[in-house]
N, CA and C of each residue as an Amber inpcrd file, in Angstrom:
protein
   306
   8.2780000  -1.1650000  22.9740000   9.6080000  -0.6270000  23.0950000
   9.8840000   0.2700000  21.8930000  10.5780000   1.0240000  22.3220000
  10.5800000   2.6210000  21.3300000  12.4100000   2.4260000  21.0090000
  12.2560000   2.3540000  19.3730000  13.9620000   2.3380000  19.2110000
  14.1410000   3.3630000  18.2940000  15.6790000   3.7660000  18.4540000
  16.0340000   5.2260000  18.0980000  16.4450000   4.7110000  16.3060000
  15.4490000   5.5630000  15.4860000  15.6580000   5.5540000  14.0700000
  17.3130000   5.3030000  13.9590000  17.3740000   4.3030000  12.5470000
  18.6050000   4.1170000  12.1720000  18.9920000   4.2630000  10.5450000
  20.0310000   4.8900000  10.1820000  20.2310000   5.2830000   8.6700000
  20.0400000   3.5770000   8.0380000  19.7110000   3.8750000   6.3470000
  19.2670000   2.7300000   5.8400000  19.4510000   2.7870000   4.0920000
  20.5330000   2.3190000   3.7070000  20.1160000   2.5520000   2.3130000
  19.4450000   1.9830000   1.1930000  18.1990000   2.3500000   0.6060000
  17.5260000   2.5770000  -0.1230000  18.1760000   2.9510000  -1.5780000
  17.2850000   2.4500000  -2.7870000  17.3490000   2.6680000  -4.4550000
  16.0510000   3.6160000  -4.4130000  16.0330000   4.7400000  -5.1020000
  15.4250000   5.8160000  -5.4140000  15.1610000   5.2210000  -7.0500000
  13.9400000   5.0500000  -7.7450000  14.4860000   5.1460000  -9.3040000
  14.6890000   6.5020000  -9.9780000  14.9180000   7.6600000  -9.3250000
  15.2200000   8.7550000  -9.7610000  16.5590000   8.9480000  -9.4450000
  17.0130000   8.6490000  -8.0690000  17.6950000   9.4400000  -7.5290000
  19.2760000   8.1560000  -7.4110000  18.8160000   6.7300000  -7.2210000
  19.8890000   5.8420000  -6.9510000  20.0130000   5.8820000  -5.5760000
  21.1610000   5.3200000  -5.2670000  21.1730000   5.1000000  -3.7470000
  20.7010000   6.2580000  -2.9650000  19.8620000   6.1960000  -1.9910000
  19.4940000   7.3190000  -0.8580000  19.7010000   6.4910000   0.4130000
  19.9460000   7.6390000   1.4180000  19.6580000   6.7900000   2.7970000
  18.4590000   7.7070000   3.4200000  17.9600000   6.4590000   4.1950000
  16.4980000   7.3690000   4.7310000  16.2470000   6.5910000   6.2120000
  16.2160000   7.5380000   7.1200000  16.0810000   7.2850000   8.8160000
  14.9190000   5.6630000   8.7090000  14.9910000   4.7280000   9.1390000
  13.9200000   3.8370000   9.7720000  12.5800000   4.1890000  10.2030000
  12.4820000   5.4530000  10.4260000  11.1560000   5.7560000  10.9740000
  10.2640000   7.0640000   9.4900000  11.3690000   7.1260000   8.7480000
  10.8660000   7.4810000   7.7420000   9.9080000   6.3920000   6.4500000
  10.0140000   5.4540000   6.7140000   9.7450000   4.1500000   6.0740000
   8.3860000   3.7010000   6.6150000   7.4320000   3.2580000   5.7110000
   5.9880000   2.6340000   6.3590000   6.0420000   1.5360000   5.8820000
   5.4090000   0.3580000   6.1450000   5.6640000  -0.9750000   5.9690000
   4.3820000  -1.1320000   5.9610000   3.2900000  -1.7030000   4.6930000
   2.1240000  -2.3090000   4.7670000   1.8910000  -3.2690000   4.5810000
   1.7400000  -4.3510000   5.5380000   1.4190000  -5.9140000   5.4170000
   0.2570000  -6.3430000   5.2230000  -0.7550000  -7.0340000   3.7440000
  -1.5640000  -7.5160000   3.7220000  -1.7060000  -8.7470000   4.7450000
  -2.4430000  -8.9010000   5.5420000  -2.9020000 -10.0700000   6.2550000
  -3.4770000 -11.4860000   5.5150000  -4.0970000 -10.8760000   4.8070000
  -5.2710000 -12.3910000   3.5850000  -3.7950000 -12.7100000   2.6200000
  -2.9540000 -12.0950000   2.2230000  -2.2360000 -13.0240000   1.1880000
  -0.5920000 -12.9220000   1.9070000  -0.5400000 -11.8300000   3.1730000
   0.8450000 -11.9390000   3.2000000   1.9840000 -11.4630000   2.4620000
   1.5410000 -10.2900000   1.7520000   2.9000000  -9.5680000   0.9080000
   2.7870000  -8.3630000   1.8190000   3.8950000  -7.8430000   1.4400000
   4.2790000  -6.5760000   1.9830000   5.0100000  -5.5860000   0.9740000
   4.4180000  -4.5530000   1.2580000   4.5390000  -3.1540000   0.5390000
   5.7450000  -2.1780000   1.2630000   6.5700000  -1.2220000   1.0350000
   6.9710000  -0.2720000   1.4400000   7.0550000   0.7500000   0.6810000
   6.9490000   2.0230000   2.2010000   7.3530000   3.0520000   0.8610000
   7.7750000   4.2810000   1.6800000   8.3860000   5.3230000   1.0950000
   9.3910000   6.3290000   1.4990000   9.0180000   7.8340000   0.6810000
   9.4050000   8.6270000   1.2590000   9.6440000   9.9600000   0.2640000
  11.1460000  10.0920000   0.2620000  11.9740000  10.2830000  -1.5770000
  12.9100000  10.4710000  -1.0350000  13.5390000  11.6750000  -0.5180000
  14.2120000  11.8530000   0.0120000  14.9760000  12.9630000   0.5490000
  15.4110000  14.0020000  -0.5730000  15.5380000  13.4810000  -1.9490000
  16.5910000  13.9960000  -2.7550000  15.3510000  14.7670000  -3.7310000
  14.6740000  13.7330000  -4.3330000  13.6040000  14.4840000  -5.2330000
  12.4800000  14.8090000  -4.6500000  11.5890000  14.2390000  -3.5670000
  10.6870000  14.3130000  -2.9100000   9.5550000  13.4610000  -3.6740000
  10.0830000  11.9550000  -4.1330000   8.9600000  11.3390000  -5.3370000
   8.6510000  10.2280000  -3.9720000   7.4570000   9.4760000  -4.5320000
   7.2550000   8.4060000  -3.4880000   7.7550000   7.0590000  -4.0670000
   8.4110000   6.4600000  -3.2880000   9.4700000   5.3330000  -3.4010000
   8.2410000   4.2950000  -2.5740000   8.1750000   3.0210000  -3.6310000
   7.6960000   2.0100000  -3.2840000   7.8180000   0.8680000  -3.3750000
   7.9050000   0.2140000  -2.6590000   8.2090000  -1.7590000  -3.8020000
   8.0490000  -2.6010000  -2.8730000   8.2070000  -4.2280000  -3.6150000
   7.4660000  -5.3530000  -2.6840000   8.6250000  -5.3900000  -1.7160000
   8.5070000  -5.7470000   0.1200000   9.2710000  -5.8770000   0.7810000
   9.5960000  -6.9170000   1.4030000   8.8100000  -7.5470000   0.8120000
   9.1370000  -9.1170000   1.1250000  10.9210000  -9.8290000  -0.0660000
  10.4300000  -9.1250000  -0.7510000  11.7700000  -9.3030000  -1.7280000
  12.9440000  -9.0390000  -0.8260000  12.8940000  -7.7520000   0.0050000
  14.2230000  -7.5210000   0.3790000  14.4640000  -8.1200000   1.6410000
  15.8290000  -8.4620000   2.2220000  15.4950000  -9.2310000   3.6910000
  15.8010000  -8.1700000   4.6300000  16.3720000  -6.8220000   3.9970000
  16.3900000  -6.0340000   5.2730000  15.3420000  -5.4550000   5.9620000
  14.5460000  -5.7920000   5.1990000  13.0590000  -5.4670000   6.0060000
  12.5030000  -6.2440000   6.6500000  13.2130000  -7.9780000   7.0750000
  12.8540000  -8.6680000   7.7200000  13.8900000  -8.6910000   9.0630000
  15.1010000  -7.7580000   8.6470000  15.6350000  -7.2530000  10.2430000
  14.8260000  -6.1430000  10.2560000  14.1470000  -5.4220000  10.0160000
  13.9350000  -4.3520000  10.3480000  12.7660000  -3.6790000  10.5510000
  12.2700000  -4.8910000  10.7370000  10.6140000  -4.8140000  10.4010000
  10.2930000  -4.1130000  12.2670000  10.2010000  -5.0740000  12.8210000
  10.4950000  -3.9590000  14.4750000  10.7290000  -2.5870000  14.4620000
  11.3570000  -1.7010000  13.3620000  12.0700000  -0.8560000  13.4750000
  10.9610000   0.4490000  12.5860000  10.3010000  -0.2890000  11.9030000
   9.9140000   0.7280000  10.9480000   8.2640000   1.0540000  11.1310000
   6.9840000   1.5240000  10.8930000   5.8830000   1.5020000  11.0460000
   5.2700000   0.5520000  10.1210000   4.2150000   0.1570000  10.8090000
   3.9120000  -1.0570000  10.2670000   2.2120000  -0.4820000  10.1660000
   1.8330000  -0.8810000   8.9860000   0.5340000  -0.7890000   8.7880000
  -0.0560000  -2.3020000   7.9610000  -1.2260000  -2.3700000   9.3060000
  -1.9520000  -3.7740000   8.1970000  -3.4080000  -3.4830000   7.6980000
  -3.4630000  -3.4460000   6.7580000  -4.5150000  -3.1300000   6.2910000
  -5.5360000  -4.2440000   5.9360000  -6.8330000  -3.9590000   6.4420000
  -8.1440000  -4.8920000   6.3950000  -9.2530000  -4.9520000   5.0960000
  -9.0060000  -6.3160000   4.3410000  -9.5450000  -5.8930000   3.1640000
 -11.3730000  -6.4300000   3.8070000 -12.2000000  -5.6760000   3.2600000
 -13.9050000  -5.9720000   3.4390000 -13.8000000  -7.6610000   2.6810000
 -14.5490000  -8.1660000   3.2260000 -14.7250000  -9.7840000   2.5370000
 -15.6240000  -9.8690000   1.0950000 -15.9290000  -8.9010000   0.9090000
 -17.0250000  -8.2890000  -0.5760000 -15.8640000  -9.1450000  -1.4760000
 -14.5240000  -7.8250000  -1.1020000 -13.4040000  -7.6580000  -2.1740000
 -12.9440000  -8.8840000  -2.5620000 -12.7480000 -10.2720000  -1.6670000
 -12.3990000 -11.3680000  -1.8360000 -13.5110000 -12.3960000  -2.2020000
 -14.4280000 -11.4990000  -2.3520000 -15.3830000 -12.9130000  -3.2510000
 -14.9210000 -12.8510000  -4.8310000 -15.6390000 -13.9590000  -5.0730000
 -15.8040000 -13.9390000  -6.8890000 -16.7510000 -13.2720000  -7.5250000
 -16.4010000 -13.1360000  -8.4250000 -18.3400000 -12.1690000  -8.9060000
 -17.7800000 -12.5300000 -10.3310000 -19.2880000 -12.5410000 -10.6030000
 -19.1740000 -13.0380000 -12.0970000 -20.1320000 -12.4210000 -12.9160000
 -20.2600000 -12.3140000 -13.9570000 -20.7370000 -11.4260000 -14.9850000
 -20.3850000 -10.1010000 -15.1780000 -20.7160000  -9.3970000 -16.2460000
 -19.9510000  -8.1530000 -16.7500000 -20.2780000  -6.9310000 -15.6770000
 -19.1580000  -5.8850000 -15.1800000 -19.3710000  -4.9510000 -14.3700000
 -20.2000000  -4.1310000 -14.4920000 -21.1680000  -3.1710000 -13.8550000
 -21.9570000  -2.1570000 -14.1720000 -21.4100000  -1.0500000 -15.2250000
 -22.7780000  -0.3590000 -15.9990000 -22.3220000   0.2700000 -16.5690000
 -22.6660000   1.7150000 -15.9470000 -22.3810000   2.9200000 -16.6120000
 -22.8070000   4.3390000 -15.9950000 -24.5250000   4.0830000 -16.0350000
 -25.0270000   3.3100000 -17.6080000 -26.3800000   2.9360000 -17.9100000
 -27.2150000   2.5570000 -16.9660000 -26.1990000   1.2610000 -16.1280000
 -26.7620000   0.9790000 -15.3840000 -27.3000000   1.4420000 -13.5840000
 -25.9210000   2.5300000 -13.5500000 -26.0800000   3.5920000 -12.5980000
 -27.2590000   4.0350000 -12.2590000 -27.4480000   5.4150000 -13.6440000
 -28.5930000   5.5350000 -14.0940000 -30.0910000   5.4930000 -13.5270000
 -30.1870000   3.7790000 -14.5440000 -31.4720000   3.3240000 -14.3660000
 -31.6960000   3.0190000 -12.9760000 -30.8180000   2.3360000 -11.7270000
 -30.9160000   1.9730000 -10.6210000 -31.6690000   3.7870000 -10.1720000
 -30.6440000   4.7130000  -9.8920000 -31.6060000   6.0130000  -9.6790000
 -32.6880000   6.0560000 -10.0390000 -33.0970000   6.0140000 -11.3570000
 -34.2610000   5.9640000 -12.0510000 -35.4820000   5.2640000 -10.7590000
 -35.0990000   3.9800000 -10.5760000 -35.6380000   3.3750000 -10.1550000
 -35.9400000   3.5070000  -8.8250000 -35.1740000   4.2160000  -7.7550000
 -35.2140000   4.4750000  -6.5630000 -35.6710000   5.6480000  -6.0090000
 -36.2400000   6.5300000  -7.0770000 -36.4720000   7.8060000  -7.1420000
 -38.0360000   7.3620000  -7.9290000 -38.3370000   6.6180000  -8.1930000
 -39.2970000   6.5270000  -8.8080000 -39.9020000   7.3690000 -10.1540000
 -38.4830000   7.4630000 -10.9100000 -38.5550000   8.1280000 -11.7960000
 -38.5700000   7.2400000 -13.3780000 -39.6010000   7.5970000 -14.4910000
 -39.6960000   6.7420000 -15.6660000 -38.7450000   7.0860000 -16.5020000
């Protein structure tokens, strides 16, 4: 079901109160932890407006209303890993090595 955008007011940290149509608004819901993101361009400065939306409850009327994106994290990202991250060094030598170069 398709509903007709509705005015909404929004905090700009540039600009202070803005209002911005419902369908101007994207809503990104992590699935694995369950927070939610939003975010806007505002009308006034043209900066990108973002913050947690689980904080606010009008986004829990309004969640129907706005685009919703869920984004899929790879299961890599949610492992643990342990020991120190690669270096450029180690970049490198992996080429080195796959190229069969000394």
């Amino acid at each position: 079901m398709k509903y007709t955008p509705i005015p909404v007011e929004m905090l700009c940290p540039t600009c202070d109160s803005i209002t911005v149509l419902t369908d101007e608004i994207t809503l990104m819901v992590n699935p694995y932890s369950g927070t939610s993101t939003y975010a806007l361009i505002c009308p006034s400065c043209d900066e990108v407006v973002c913050g947690p939306a689980e904080a606010d409850r009008i986004f829990r009327a309004l969640r129907a209303l706005v685009e919703v994106h869920r984004f899929e994290v790879v299961p890599e990202m949610l492992e643990t890993h342990s020991g120190p991250p690669i270096s450029s060094d180690d970049v490198l030598d992996f080429h080195q090595a796959i190229h069969g170069i000394s």
